[in-house]
BALOBA-1460 file (C-alpha; in Angstrom, 3 decimals):
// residues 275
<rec num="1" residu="x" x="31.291" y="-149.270" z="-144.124"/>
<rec num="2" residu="x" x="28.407" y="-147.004" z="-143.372"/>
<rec num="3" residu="x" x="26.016" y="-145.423" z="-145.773"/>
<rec num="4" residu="x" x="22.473" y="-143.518" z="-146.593"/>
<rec num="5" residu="x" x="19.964" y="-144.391" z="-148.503"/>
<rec num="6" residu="x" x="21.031" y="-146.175" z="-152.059"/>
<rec num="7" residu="x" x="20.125" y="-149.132" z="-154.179"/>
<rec num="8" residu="x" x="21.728" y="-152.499" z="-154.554"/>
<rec num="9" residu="x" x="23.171" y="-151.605" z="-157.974"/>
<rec num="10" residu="x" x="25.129" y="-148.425" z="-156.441"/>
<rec num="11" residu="x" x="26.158" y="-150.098" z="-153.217"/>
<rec num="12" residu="x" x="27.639" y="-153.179" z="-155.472"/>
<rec num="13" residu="x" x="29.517" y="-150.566" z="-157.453"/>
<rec num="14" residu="x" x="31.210" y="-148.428" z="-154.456"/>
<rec num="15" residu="x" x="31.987" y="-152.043" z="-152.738"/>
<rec num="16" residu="x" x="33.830" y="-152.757" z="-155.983"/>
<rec num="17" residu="x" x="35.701" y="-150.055" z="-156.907"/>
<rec num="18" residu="x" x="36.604" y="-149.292" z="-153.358"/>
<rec num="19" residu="x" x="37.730" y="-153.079" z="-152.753"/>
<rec num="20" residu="x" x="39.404" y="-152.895" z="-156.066"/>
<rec num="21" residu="x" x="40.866" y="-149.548" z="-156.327"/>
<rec num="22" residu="x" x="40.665" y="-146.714" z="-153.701"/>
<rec num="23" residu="x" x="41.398" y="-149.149" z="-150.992"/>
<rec num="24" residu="x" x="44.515" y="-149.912" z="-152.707"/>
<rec num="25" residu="x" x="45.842" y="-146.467" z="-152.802"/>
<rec num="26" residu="x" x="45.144" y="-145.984" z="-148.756"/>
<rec num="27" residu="x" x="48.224" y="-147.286" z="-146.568"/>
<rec num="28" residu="x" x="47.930" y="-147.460" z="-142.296"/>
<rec num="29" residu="x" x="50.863" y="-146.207" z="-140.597"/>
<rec num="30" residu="x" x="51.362" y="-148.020" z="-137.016"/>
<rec num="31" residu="x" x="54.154" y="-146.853" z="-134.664"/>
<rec num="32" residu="x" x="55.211" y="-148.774" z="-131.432"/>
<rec num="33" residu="x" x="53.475" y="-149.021" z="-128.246"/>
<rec num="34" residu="x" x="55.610" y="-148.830" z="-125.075"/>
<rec num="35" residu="x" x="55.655" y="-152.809" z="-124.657"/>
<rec num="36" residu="x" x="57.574" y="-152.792" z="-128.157"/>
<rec num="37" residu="x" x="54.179" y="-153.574" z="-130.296"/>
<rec num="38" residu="x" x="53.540" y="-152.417" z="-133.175"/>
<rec num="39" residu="x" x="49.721" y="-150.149" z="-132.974"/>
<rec num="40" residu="x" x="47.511" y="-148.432" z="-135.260"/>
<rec num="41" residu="x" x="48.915" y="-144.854" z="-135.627"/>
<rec num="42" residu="x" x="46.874" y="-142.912" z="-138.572"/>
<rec num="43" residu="x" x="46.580" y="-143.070" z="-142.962"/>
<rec num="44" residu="x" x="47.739" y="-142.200" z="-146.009"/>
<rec num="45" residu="x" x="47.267" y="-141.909" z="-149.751"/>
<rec num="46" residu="x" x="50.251" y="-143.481" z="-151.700"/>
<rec num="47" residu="x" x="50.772" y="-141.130" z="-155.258"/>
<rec num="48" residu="x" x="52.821" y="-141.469" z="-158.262"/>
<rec num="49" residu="x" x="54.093" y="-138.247" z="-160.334"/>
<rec num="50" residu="x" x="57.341" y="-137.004" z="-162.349"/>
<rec num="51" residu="x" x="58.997" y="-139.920" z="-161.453"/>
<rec num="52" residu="x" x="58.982" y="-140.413" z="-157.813"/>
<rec num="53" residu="x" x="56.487" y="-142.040" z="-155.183"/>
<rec num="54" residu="x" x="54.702" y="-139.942" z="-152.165"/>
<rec num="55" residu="x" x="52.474" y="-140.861" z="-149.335"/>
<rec num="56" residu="x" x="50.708" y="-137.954" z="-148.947"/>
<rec num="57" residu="x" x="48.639" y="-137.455" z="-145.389"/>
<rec num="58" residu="x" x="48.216" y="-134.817" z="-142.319"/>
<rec num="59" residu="x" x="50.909" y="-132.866" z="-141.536"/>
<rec num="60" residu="x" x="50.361" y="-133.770" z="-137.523"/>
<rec num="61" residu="x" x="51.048" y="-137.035" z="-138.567"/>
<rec num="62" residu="x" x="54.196" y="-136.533" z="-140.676"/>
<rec num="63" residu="x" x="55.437" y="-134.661" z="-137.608"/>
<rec num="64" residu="x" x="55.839" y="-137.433" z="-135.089"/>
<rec num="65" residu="x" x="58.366" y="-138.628" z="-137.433"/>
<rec num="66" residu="x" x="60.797" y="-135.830" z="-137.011"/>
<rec num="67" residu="x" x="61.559" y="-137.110" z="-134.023"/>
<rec num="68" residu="x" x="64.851" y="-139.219" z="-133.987"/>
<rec num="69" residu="x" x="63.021" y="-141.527" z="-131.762"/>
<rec num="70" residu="x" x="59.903" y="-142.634" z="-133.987"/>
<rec num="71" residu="x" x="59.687" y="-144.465" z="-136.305"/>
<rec num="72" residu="x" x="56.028" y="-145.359" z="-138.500"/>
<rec num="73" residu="x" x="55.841" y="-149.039" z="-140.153"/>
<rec num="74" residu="x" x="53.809" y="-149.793" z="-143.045"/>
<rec num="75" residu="x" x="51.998" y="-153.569" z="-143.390"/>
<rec num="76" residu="x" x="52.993" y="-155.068" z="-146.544"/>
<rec num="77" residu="x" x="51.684" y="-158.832" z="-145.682"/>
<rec num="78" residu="x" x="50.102" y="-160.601" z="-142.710"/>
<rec num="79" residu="x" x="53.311" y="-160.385" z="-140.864"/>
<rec num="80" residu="x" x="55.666" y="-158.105" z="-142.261"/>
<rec num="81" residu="x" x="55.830" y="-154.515" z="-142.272"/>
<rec num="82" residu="x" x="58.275" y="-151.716" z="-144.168"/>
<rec num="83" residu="x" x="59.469" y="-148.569" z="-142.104"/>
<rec num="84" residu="x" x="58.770" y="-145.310" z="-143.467"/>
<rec num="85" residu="x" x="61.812" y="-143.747" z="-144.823"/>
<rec num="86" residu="x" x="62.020" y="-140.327" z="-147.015"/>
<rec num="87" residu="x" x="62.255" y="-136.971" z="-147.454"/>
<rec num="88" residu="x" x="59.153" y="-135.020" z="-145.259"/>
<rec num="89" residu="x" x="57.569" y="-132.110" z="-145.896"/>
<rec num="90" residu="x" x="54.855" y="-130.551" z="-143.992"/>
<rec num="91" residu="x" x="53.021" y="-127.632" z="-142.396"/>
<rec num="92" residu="x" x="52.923" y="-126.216" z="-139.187"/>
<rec num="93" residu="x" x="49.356" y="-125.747" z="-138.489"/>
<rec num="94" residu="x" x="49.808" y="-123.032" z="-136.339"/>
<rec num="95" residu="x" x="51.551" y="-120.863" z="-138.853"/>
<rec num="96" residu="x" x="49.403" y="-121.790" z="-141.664"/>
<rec num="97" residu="x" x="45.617" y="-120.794" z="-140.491"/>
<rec num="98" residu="x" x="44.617" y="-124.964" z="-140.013"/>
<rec num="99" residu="x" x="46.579" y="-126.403" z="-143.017"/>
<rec num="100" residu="x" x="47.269" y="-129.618" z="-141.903"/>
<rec num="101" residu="x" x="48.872" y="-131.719" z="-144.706"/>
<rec num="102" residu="x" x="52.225" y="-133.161" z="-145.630"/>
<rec num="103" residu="x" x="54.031" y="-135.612" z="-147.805"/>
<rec num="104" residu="x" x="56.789" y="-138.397" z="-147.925"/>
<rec num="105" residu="x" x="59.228" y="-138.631" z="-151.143"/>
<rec num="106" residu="x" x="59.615" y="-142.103" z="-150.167"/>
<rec num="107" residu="x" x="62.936" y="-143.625" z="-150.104"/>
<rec num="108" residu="x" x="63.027" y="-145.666" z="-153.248"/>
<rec num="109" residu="x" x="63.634" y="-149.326" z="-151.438"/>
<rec num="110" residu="x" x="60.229" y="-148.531" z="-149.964"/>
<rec num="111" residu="x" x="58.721" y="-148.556" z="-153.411"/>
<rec num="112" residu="x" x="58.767" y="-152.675" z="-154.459"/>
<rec num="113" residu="x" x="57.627" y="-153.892" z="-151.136"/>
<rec num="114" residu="x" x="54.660" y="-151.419" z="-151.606"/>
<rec num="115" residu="x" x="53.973" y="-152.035" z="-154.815"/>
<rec num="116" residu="x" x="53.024" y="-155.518" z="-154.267"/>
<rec num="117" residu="x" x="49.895" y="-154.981" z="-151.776"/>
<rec num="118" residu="x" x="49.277" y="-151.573" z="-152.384"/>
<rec num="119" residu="x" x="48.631" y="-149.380" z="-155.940"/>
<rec num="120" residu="x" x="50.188" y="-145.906" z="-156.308"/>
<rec num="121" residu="x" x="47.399" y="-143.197" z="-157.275"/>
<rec num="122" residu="x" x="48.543" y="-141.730" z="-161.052"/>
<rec num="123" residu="x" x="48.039" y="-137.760" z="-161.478"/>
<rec num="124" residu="x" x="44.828" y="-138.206" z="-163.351"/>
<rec num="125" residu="x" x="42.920" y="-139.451" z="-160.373"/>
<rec num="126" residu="x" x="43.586" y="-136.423" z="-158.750"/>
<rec num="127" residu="x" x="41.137" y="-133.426" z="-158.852"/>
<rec num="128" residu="x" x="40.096" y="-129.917" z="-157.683"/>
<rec num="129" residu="x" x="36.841" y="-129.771" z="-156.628"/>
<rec num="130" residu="x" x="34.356" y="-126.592" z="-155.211"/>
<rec num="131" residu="x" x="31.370" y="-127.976" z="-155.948"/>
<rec num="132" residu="x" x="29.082" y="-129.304" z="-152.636"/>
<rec num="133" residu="x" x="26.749" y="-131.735" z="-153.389"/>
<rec num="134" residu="x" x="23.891" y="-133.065" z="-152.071"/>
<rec num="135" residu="x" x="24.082" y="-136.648" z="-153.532"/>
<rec num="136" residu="x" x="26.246" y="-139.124" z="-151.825"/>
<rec num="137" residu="x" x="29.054" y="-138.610" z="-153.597"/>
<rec num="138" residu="x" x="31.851" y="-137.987" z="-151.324"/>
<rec num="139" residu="x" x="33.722" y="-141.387" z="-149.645"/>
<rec num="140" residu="x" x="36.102" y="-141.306" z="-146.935"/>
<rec num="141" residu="x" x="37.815" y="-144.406" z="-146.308"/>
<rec num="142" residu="x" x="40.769" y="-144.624" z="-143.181"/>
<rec num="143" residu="x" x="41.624" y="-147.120" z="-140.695"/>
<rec num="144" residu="x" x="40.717" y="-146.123" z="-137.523"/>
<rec num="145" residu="x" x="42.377" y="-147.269" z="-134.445"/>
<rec num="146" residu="x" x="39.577" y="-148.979" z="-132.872"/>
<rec num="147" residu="x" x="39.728" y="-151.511" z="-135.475"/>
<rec num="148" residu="x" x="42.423" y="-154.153" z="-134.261"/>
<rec num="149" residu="x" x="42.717" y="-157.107" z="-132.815"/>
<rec num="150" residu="x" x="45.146" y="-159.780" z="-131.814"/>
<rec num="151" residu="x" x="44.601" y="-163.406" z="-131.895"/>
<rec num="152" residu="x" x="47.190" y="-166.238" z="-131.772"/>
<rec num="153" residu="x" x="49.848" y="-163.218" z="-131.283"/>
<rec num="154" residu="x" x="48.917" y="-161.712" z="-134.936"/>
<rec num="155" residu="x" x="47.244" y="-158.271" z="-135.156"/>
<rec num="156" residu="x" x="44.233" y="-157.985" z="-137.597"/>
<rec num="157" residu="x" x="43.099" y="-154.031" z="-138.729"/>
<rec num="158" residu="x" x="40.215" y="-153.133" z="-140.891"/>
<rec num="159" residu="x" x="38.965" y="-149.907" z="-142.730"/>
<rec num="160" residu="x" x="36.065" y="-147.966" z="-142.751"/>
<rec num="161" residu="x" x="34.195" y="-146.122" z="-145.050"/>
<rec num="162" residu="x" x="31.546" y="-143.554" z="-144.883"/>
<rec num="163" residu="x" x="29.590" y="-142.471" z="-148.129"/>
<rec num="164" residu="x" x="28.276" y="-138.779" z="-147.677"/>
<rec num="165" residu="x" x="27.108" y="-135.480" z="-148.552"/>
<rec num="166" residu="x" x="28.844" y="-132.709" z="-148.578"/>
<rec num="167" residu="x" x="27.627" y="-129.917" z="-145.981"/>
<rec num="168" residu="x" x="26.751" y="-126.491" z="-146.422"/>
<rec num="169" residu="x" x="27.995" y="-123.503" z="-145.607"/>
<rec num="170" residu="x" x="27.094" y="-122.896" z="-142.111"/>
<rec num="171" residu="x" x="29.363" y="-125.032" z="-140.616"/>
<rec num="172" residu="x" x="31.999" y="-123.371" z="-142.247"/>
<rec num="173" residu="x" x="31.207" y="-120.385" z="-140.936"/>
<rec num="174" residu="x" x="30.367" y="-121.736" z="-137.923"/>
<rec num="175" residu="x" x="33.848" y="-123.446" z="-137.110"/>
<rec num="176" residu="x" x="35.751" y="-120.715" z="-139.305"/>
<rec num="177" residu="x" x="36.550" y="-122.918" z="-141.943"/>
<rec num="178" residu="x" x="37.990" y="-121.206" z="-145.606"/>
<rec num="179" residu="x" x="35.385" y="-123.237" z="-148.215"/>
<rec num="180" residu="x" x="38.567" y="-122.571" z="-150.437"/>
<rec num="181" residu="x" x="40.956" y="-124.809" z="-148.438"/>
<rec num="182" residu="x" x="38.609" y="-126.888" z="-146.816"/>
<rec num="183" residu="x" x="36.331" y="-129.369" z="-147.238"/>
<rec num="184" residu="x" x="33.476" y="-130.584" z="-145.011"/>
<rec num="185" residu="x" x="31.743" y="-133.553" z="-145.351"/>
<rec num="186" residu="x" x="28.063" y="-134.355" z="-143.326"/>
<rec num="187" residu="x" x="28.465" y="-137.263" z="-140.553"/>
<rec num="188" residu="x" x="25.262" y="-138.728" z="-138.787"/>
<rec num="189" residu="x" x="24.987" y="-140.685" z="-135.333"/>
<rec num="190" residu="x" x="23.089" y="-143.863" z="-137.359"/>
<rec num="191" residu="x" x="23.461" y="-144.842" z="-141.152"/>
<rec num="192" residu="x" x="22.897" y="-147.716" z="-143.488"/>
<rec num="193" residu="x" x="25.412" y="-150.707" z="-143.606"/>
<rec num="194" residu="x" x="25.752" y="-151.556" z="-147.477"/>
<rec num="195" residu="x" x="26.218" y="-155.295" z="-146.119"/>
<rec num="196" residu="x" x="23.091" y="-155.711" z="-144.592"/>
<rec num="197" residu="x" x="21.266" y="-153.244" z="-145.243"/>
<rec num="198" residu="x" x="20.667" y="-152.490" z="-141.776"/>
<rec num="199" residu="x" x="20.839" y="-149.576" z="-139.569"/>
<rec num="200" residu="x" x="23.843" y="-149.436" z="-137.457"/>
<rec num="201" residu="x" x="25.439" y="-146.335" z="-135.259"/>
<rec num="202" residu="x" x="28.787" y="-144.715" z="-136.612"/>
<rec num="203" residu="x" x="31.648" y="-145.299" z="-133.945"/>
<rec num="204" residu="x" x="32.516" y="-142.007" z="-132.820"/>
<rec num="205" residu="x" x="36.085" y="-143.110" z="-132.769"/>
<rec num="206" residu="x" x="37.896" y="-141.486" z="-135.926"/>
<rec num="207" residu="x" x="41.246" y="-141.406" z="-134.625"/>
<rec num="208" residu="x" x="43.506" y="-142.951" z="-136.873"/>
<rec num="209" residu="x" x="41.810" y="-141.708" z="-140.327"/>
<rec num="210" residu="x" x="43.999" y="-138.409" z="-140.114"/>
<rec num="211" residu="x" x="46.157" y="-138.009" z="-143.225"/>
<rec num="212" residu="x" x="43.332" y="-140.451" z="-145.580"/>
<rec num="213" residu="x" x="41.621" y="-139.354" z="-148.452"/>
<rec num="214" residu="x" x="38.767" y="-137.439" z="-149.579"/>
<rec num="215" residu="x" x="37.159" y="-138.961" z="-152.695"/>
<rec num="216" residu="x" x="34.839" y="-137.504" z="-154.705"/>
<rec num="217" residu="x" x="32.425" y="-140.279" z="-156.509"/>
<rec num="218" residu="x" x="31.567" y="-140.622" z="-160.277"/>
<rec num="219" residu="x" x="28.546" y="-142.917" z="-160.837"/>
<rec num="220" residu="x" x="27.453" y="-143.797" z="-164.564"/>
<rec num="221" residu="x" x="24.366" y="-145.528" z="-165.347"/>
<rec num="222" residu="x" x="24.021" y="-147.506" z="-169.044"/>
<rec num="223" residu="x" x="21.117" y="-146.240" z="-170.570"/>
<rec num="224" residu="x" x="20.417" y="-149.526" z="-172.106"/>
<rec num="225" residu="x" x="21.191" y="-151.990" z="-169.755"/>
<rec num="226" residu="x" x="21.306" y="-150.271" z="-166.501"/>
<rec num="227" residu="x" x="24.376" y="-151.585" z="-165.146"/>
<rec num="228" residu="x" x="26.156" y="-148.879" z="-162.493"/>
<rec num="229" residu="x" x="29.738" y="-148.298" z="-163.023"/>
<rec num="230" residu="x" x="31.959" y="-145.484" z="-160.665"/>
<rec num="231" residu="x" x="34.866" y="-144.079" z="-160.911"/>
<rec num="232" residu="x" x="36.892" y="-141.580" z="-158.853"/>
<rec num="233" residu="x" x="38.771" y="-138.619" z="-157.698"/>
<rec num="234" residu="x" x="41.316" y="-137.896" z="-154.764"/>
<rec num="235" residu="x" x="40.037" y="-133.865" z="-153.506"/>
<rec num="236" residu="x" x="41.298" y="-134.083" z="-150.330"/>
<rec num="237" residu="x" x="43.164" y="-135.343" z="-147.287"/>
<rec num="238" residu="x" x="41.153" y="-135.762" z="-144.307"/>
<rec num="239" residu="x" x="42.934" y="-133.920" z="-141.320"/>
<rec num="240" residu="x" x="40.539" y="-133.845" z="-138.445"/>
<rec num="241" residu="x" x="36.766" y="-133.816" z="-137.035"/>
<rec num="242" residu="x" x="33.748" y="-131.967" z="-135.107"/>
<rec num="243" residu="x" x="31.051" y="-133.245" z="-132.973"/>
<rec num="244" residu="x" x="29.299" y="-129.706" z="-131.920"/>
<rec num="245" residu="x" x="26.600" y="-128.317" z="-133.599"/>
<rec num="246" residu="x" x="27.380" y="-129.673" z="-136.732"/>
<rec num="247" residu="x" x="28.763" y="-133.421" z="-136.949"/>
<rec num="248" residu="x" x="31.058" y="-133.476" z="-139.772"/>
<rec num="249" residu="x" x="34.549" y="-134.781" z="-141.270"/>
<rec num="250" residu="x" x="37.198" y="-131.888" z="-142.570"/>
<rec num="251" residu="x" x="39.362" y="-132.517" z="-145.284"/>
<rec num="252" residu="x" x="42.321" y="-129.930" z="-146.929"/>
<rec num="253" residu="x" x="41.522" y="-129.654" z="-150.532"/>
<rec num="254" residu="x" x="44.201" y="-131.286" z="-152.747"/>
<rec num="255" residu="x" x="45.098" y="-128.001" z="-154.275"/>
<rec num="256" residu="x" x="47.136" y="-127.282" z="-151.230"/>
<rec num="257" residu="x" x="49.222" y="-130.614" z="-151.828"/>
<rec num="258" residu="x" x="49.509" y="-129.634" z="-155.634"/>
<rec num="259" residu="x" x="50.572" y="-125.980" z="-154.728"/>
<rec num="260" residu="x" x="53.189" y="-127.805" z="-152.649"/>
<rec num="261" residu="x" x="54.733" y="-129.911" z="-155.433"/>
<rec num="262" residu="x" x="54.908" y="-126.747" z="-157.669"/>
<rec num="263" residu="x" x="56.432" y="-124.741" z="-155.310"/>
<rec num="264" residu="x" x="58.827" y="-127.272" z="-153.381"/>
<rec num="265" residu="x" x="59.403" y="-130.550" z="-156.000"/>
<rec num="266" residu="x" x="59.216" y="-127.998" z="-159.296"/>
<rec num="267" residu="x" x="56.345" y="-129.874" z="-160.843"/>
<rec num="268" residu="x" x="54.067" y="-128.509" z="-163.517"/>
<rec num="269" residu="x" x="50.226" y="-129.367" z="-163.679"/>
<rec num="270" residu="x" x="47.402" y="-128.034" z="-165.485"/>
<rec num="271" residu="x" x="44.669" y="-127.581" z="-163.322"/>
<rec num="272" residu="x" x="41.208" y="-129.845" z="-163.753"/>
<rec num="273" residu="x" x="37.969" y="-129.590" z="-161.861"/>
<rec num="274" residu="x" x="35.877" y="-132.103" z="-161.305"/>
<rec num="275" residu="x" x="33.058" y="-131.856" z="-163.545"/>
């Protein structure tokens, strides 16, 4: 849970709607390890629209399941767990200049069991955005796969979250990114922990956040009594990361994913940006 500089009121209100809300829309996939346990494997953003329920995440990671073989496992309590079944659609990133998302029409006996632990994301908390900011606005939360353990035989995962800005566009050009389907958020090798207070170093070790969100931050202050309230947008899925000359966290915007439900599921929208 690492972030810059802030205040108490705005820390409060990110723990809180992220506890409450966005952390609730973010599922961990885990496959099998080759003792027959199950493992952290990578994340997703669960989504409700026209009637039917979608994780949506990275297309490398909606690819290991086209293998007969493999099989991904969501947690729905401390010891049980659903296995992923639906209807997959995805990219190949090599035919697609870098896009790197995909979704899961989830089989509908998937949808109770999830819908007890976990909240499906409505339409309206999705957004386009272009806009890069310099505020801390933009929140990526994931479970990496660093962040297990396994005491008295039960395994015990956490997420992360990183409040940031967004970056510029030199590392776009840089790494060859289109600012049109991409996103690119700053990373640092310290920041602030919003428990403490302290300064702690970011863990390198992202693996596992491929196929979370992007989430672009709305912060309200009442003019009269000063109380902090946020609310949010899903703009992207994260897909990958670079540690070179610029340290950063890539998304796909959600466009892409809406483009793909117009074109493949028939759905209609009317486009929004973020404001």
């Amino acid at each position: 849970m690492i972030k810059s500089s802030s205040t108490a009121e705005t820390d409060a209100a990110t723990v809180d709607i992220i506890n409450r809300k966005i952390l609730r829309h973010t599922i961990q996939f885990f496959n099998k390890d080759d003792k027959g346990r199950l493992k952290p494997f990578a994340s997703g953003v669960l989504l409700y629209t026209h009637g039917a329920h979608f994780i949506l995440t990275a297309s490398h990671v909606a690819d290991y399941l086209e293998k007969d073989e493999n099989d991904l496992y969501i947690r729905v309590d401390k010891k049980n767990y659903v296995n992923v079944l639906g209807d997959i659609k995805y990219t190949h990133i090599e035919k697609s200049k870098g896009i790197d998302l995909a979704y899961i029409k989830i089989d509908p006996q998937m949808v109770k069991p999830l819908s007890q632990p976990y909240e499906f994301l409505t339409i309206d908390k999705v957004r386009n955005h272009n806009k890069r900011l310099d505020g801390m606005n933009y929140c990526v939360i994931g479970f990496p796969e660093v962040n297990v353990s396994r005491e008295s035989g039960t395994m015990e995962t956490g997420a992360n979250f990183y409040l940031t800005p967004a970056m510029n566009e030199k590392p776009y050009k840089h790494y060859g990114f289109d600012p049109n389907n991409f996103f690119l958020v700053e990373m640092k090798g310290k920041g602030t922990d919003v428990r403490t207070g302290g300064t702690v170093k970011v863990d390198p070790h992202f693996y596992g956040i491929s196929g979370c969100g992007l989430w672009y931050l709305l912060y309200n202050v009442n003019p009269q009594s000063g109380a902090v309230t946020v609310d949010y947008r899903l703009i992207g899925i994260m897909t990958e990361f670079k540690r070179g000359k610029f340290y950063c966290l890539i998304a796909n915007k959600i466009h892409l994913m809406i483009e793909a439900f117009k074109i493949i599921e028939g759905f209609k929208y009317k486009v929004i940006d973020v404001p």
